[in-house]
DSSP file (Angstrom, degrees, kcal/mol; ACC not computed):
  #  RESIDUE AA STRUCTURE BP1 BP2  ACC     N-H-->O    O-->H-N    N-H-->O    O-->H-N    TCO  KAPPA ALPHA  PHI   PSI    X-CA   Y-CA   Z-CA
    1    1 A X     >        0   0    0      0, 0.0     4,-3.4     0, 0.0     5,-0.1   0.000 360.0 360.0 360.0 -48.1   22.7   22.9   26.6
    2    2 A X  T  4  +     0   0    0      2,-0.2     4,-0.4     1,-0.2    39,-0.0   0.484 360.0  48.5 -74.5   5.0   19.5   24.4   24.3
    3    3 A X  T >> S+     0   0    0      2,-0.1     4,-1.4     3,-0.1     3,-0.6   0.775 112.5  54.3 -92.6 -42.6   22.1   27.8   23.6
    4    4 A X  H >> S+     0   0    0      1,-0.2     4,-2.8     2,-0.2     3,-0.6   0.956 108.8  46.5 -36.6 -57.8   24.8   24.9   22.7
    5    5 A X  H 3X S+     0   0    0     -4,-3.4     4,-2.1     1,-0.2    -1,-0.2   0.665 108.2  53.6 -88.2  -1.8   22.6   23.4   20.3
    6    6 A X  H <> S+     0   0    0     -3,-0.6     4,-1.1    -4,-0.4     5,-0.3   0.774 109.2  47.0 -32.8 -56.7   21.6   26.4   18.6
    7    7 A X  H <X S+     0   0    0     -4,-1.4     4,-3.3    -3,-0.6    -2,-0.2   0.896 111.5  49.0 -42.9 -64.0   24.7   27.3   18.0
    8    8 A X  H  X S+     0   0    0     -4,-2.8     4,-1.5     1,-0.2    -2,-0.2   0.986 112.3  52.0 -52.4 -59.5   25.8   23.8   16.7
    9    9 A X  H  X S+     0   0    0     -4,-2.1     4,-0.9     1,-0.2    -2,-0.2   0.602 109.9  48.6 -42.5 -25.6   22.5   23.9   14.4
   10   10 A X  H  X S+     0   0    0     -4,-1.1     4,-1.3     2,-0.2     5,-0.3   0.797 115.5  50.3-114.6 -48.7   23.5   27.6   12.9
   11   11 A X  H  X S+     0   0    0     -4,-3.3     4,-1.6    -5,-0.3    -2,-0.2   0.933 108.1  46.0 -51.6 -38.1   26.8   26.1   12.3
   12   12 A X  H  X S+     0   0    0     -4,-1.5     4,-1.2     1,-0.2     5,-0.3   0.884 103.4  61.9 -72.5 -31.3   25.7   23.2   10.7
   13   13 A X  H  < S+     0   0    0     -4,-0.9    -1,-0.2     1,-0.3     4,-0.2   0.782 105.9  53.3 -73.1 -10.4   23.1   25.1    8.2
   14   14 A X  H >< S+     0   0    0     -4,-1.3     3,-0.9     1,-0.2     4,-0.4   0.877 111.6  47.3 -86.7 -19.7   26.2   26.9    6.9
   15   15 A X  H >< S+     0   0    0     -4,-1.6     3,-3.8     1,-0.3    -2,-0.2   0.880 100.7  55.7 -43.9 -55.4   27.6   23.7    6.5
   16   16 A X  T 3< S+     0   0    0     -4,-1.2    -1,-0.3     1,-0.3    -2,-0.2   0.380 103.1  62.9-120.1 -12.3   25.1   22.0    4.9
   17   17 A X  T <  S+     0   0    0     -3,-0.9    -1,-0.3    -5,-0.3    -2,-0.2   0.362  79.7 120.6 -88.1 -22.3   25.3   25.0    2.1
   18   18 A X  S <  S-     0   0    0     -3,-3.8     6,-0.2    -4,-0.4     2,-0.1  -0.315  71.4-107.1 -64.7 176.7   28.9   24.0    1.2
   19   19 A X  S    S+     0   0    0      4,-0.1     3,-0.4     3,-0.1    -1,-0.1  -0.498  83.8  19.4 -87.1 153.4   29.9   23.0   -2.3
   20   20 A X  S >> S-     0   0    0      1,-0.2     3,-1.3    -2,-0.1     4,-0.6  -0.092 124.8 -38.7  86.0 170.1   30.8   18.9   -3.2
   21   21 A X  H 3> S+     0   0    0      1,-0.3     4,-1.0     2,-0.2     5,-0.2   0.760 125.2  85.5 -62.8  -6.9   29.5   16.0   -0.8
   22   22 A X  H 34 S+     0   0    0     -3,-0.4    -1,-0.3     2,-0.2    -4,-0.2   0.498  97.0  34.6 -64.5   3.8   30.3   18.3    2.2
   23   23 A X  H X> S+     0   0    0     -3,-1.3     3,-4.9    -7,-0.2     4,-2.2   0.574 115.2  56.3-136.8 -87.4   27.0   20.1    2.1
   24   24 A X  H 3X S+     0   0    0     -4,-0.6     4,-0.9     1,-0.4    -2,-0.2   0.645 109.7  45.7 -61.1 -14.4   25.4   17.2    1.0
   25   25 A X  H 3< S+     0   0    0     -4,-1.0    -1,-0.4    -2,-0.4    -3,-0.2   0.821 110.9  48.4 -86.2 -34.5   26.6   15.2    4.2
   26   26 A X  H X> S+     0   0    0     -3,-4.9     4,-1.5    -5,-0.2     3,-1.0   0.803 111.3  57.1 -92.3 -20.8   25.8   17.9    6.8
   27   27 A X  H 3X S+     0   0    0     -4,-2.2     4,-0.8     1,-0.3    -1,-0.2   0.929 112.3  42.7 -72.3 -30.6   22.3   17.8    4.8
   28   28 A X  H 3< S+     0   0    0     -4,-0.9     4,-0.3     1,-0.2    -1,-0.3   0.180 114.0  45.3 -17.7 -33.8   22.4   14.2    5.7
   29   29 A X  H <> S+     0   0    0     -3,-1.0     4,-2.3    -4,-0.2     5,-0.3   0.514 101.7  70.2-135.0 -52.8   23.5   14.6    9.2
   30   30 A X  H  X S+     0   0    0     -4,-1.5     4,-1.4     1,-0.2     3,-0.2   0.950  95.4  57.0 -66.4 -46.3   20.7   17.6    9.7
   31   31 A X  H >X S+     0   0    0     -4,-0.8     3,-2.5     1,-0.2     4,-1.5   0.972 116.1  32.0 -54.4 -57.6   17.8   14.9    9.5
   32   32 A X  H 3> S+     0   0    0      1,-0.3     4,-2.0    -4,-0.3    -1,-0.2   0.770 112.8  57.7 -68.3 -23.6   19.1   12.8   12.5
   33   33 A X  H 3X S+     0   0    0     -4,-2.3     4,-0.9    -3,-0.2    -1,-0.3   0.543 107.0  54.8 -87.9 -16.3   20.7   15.5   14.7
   34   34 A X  H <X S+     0   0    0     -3,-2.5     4,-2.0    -4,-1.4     5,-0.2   0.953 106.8  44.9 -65.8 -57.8   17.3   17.1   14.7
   35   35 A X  H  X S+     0   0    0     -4,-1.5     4,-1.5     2,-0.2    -2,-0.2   0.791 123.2  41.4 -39.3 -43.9   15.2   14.1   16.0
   36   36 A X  H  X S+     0   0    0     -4,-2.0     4,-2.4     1,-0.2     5,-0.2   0.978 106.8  55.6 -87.2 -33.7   17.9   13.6   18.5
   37   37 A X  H  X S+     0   0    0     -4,-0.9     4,-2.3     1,-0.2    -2,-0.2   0.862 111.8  49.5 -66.9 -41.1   18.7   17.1   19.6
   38   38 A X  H  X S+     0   0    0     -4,-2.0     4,-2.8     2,-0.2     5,-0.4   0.988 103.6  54.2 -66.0 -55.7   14.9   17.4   20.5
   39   39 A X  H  X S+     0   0    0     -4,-1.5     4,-1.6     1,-0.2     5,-0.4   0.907 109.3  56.5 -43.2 -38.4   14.6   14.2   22.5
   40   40 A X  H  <>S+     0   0    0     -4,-2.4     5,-2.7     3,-0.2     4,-0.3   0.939 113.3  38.7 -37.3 -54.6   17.6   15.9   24.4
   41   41 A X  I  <>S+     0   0    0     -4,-2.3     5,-1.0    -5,-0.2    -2,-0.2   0.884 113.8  47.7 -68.5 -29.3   15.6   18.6   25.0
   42   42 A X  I  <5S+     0   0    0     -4,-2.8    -1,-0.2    -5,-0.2    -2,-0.2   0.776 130.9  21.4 -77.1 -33.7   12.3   17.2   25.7
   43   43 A X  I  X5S+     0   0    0     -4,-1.6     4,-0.6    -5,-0.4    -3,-0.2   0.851 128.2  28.9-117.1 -80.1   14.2   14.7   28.2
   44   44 A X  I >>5S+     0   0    0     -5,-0.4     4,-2.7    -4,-0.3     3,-1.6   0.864 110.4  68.2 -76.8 -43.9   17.4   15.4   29.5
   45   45 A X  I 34<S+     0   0    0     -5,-2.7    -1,-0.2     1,-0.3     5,-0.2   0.965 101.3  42.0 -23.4 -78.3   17.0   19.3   29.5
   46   46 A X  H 34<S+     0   0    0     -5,-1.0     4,-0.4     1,-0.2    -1,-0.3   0.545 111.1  57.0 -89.4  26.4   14.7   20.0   31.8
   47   47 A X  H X< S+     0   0    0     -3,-1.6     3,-1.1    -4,-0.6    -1,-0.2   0.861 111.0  52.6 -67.2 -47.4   16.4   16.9   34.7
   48   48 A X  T 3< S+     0   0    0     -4,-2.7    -2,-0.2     1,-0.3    -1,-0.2   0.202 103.5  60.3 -77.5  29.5   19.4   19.0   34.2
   49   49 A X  T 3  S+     0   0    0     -3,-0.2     3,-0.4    -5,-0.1    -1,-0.3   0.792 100.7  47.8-118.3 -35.0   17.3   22.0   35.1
   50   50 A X  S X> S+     0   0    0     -3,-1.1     4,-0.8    -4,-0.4     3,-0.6   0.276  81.1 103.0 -89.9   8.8   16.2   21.1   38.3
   51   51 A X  H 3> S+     0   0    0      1,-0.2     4,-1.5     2,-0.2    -1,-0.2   0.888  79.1  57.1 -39.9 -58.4   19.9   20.1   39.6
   52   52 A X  H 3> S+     0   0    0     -3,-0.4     4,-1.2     1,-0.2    -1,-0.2   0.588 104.8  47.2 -79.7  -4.2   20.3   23.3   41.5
   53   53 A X  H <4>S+     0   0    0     -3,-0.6     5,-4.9     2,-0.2    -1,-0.2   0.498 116.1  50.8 -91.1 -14.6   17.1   22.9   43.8
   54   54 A X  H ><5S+     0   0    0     -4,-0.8     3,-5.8     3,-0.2    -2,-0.2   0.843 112.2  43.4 -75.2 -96.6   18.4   19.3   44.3
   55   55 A X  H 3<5S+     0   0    0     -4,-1.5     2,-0.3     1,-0.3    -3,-0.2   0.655 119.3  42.5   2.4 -90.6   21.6   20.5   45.2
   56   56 A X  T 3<5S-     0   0    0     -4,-1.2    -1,-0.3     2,-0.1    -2,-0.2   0.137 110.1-113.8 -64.1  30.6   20.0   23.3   47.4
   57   57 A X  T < 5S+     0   0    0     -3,-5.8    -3,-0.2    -2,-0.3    -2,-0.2   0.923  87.2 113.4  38.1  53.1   17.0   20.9   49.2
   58   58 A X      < +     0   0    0     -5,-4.9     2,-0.4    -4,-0.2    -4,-0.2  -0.122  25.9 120.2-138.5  81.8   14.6   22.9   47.5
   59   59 A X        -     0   0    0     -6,-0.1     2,-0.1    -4,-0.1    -9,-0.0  -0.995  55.2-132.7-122.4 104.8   12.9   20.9   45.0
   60   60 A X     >  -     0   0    0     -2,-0.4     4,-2.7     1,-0.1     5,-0.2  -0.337  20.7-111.1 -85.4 167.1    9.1   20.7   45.5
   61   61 A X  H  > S+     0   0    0      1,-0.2     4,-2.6     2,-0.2     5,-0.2   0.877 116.7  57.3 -77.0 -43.6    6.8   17.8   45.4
   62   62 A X  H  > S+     0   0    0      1,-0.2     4,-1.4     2,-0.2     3,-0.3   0.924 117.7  38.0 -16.1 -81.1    5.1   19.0   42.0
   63   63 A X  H  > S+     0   0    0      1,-0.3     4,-4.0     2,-0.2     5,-0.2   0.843 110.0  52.9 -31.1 -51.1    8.6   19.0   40.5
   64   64 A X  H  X S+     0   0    0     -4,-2.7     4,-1.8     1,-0.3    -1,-0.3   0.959 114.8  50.1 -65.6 -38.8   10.1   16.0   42.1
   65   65 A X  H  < S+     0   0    0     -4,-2.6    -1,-0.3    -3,-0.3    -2,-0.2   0.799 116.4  35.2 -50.5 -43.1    6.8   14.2   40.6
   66   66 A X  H >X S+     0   0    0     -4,-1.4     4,-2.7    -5,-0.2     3,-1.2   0.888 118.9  55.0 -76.4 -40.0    6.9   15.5   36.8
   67   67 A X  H 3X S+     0   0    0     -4,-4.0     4,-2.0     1,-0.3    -2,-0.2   0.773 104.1  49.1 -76.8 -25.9   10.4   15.3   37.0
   68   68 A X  H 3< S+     0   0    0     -4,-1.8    -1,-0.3     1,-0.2    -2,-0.1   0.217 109.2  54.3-104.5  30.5   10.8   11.3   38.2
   69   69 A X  H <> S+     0   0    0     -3,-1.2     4,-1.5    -5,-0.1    -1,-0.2   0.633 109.6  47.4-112.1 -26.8    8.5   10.2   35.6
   70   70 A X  H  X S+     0   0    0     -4,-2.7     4,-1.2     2,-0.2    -2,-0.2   0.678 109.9  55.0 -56.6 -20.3   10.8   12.0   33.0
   71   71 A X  H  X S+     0   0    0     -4,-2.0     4,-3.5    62,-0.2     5,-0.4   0.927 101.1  58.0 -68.7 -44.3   13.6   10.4   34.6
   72   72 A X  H  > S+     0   0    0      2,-0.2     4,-2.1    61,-0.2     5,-0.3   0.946 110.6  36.6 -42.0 -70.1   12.1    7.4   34.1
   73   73 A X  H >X S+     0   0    0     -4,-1.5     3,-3.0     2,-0.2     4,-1.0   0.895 112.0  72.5 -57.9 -80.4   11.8    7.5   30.0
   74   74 A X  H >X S+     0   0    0     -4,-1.2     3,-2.2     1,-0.3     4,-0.8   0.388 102.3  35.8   6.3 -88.2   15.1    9.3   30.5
   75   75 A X  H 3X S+     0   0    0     -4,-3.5     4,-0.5     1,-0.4    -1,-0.3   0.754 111.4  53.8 -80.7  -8.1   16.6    6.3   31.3
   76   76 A X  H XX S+     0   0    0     -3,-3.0     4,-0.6    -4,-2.1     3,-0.6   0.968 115.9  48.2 -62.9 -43.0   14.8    3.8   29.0
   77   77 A X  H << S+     0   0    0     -3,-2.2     4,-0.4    -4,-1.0    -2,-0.2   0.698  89.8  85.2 -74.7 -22.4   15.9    6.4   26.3
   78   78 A X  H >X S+     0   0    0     -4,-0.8     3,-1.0    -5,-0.4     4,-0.7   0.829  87.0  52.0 -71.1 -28.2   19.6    6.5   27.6
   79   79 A X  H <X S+     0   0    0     -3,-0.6     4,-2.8    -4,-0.5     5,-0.3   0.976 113.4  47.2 -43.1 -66.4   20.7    3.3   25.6
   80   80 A X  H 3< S+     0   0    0     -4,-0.6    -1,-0.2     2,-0.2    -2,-0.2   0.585 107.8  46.3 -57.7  -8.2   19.4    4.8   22.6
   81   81 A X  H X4 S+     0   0    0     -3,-1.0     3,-5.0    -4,-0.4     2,-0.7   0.744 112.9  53.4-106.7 -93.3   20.7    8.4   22.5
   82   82 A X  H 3X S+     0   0    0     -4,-0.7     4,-1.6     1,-0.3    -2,-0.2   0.450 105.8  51.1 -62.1 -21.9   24.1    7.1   23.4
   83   83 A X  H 3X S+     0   0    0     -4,-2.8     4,-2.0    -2,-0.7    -1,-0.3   0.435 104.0  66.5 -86.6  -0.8   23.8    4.6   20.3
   84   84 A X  H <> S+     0   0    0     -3,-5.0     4,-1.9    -5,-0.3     5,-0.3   0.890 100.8  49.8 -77.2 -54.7   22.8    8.3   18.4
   85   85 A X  H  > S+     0   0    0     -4,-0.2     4,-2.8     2,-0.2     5,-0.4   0.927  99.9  61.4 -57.5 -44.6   26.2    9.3   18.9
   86   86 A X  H >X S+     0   0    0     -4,-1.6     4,-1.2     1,-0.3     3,-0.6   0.953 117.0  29.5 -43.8 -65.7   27.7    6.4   17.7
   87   87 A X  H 3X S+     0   0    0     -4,-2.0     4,-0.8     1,-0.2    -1,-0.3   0.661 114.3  59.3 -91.7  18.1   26.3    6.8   14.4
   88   88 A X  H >X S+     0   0    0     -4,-1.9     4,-1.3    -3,-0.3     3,-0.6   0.867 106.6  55.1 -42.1 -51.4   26.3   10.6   14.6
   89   89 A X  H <X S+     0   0    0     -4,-2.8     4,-2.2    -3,-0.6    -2,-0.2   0.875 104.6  56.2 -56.9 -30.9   30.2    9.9   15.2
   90   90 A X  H 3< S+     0   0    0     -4,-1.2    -1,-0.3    -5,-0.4    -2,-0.2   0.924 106.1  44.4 -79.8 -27.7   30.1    8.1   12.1
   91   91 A X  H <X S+     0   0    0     -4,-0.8     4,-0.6    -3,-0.6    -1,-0.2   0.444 110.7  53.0 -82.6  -7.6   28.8   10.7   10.0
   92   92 A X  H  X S+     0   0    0     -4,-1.3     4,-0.8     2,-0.2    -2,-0.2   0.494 104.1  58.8 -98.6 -16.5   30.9   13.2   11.3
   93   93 A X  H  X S+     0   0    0     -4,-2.2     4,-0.7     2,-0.2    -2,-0.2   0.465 110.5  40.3 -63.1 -17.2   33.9   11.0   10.6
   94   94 A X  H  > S+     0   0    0     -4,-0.2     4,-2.5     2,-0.2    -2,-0.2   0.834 114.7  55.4 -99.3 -37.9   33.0   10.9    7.1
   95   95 A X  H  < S+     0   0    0     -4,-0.6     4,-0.4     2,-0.2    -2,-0.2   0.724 107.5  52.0 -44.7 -38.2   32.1   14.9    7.4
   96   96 A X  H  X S+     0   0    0     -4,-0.8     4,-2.4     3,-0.2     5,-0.2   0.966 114.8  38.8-105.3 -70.4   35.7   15.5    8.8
   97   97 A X  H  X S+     0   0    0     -4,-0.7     4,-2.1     2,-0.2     5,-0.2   0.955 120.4  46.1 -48.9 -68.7   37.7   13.5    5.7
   98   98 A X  H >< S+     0   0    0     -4,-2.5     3,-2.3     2,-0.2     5,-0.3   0.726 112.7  50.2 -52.6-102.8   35.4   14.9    3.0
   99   99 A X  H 3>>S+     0   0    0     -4,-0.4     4,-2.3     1,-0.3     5,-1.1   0.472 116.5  42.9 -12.7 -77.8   35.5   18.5    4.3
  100  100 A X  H 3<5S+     0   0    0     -4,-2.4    -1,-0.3     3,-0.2    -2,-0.2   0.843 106.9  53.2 -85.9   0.2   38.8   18.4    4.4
  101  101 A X  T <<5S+     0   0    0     -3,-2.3    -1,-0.2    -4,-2.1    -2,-0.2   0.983 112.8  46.4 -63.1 -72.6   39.7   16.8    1.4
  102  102 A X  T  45S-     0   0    0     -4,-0.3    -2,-0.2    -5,-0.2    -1,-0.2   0.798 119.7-108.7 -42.2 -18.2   37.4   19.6   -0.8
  103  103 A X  T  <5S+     0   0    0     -4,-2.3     2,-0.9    -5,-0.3    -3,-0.2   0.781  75.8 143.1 106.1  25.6   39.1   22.3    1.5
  104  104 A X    >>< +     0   0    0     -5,-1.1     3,-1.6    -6,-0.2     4,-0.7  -0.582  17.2 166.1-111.2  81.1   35.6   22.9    3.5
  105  105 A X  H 3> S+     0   0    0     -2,-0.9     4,-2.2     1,-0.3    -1,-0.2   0.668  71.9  72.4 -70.7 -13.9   37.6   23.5    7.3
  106  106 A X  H 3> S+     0   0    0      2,-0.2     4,-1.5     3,-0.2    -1,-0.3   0.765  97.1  44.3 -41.0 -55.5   34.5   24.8    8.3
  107  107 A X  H <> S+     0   0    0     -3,-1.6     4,-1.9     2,-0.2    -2,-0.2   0.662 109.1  55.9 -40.5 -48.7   33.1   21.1    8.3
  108  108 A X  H  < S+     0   0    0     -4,-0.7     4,-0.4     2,-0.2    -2,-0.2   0.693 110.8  45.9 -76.3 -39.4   36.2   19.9    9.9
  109  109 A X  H >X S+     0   0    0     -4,-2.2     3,-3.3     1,-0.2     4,-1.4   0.974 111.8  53.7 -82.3 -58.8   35.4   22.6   12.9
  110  110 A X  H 3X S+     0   0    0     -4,-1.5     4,-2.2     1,-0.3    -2,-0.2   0.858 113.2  37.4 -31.4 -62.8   32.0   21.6   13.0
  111  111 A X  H 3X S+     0   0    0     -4,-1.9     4,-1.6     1,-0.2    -1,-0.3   0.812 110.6  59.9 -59.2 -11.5   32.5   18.0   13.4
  112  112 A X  H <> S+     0   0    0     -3,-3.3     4,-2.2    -4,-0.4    -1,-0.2   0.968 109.6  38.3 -81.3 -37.8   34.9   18.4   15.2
  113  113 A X  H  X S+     0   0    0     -4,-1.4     4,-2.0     2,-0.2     5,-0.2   0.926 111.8  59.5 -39.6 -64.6   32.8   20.5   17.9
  114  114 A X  H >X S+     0   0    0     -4,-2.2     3,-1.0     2,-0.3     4,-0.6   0.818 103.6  51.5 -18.6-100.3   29.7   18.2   17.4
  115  115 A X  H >X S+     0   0    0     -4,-1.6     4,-3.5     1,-0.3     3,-0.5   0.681 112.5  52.7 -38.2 -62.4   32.1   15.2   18.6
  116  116 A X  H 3X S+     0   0    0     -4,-2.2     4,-1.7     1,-0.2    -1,-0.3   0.830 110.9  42.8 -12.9 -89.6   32.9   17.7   21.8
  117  117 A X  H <X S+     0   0    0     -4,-2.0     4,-1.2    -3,-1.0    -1,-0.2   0.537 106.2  54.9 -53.7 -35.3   29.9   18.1   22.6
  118  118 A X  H <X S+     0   0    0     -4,-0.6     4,-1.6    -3,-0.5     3,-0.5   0.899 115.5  54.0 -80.6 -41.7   28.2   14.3   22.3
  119  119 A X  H  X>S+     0   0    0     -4,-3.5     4,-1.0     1,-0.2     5,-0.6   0.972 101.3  50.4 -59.8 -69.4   31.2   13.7   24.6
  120  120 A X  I  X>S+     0   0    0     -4,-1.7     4,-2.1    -5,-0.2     5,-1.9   0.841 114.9  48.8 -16.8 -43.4   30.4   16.3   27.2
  121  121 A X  I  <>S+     0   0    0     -4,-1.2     5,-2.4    -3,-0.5     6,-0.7   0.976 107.0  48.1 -91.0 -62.6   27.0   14.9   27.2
  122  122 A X  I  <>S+     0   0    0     -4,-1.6     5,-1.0     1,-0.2    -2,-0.2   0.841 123.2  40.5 -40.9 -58.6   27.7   10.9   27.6
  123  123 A X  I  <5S-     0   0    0     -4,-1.0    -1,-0.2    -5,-0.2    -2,-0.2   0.925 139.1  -3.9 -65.9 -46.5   30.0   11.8   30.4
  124  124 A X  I  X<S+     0   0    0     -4,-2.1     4,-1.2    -5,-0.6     5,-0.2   0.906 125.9  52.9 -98.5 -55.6   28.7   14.4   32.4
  125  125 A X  I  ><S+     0   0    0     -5,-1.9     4,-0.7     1,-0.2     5,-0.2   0.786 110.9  44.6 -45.6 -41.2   25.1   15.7   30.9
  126  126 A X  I >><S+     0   0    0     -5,-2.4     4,-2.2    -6,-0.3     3,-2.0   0.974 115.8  42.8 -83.2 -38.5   23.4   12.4   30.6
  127  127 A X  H 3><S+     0   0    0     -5,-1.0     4,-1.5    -6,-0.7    -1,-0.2   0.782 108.6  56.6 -81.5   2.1   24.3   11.0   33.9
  128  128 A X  H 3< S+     0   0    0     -4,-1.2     4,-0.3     2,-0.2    -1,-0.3   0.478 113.3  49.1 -86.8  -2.1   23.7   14.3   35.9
  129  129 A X  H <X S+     0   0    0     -3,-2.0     4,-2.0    -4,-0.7    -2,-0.2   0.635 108.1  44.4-102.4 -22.7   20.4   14.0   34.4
  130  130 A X  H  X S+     0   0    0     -4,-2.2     4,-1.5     2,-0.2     3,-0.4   0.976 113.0  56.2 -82.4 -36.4   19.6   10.5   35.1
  131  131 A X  H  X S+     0   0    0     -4,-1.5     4,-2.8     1,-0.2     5,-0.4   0.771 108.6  52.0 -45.9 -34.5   21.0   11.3   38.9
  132  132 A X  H  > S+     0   0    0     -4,-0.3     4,-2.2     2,-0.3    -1,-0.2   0.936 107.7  47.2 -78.4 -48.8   18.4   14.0   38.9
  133  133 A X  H  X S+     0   0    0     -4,-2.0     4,-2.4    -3,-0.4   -62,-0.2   0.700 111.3  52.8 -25.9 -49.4   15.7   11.6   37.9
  134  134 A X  H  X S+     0   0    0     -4,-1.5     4,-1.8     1,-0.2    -2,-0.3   0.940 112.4  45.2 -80.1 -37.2   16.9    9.4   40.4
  135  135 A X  H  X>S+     0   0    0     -4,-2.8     4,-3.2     2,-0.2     5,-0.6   0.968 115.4  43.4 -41.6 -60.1   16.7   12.2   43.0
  136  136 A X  H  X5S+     0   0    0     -4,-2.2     4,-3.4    -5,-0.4     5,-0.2   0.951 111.8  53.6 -36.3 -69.3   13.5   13.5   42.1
  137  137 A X  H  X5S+     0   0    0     -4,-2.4     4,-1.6     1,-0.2    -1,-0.2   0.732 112.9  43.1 -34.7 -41.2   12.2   10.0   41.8
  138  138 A X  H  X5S+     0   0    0     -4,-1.8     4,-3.4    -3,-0.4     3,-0.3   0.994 119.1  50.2 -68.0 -60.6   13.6    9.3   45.8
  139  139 A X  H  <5S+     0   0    0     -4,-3.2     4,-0.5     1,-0.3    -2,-0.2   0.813 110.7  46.9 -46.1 -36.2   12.0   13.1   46.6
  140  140 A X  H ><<S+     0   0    0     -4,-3.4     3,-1.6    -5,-0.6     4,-0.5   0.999 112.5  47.1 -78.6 -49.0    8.7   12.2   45.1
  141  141 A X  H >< S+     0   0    0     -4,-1.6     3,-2.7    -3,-0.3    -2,-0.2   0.983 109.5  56.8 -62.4 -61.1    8.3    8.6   46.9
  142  142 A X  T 3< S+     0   0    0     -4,-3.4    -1,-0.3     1,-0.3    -2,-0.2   0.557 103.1  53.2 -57.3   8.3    9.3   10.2   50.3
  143  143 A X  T <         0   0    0     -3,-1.6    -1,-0.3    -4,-0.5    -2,-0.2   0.361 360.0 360.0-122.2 -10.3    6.5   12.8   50.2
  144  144 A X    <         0   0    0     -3,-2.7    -2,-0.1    -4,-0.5    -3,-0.1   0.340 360.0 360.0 -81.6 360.0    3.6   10.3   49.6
């Protein structure tokens, strides 16, 4: 997920460099998609990091510990990132008609990715990370 959102971000900065309210939308777009793209990382990253020691019954009690109090804000947080995408969605809906009204298709692929991607994560990303949380969380209890 943190080489996806690199990627998006390098996309976006060229964006945000077109000419006309297409640059001035992605500049728009850049504030809020930073703030959330870190809370991704800070939170959901590193649940989905520890998936494959879950997976293989090798998750140690350190982990399982750090990791089910990050599940925990996790999921206080999960309302709220999934109501980032909404208006992320909205601003990429407006990105996607301006862009291509000025011609900017560049814009148009961008949002269009963006929108990918915040789907990928409400469906699979966020709830393999709150499942991970809840694992941990089970792991951590049973070791005390």
């Amino acid at each position: 997920m943190e080489k996806e959102h690199e990627e998006i971000w390098q996309l976006l900065i060229e964006v945000q460099h077109l000419s006309g309210k297409t640059g001035s939308i992605a500049e728009r777009l850049a504030k809020d998609l930073k703030i959330h793209i870190d809370k991704e990382e800070s939170l959901a990253l590193p649940l989905l990091g520890i998936l494959r020691d879950i997976a293989d019954g090798k998750l140690k009690n350190g982990v399982a510990r750090r990791a089910s109090l990050l599940g925990s804000r996790f999921e206080k947080e999960y309302p709220g990132m999934l109501h980032g995408h909404k208006e992320l969605r909205k601003f990429l809906e407006r990105l996607k008609k301006v862009g291509a009204e000025e011609g900017h298709l560049t814009a148009v692929r961008f949002a269009e990715a963006l929108e990918a991607h915040s789907k990928e994560e409400e469906e699979v990303l966020y709830p393999a990370a709150i499942v991970a949380g809840q694992m941990a969380s089970k792991r951590a209890r049973s070791k005390t």
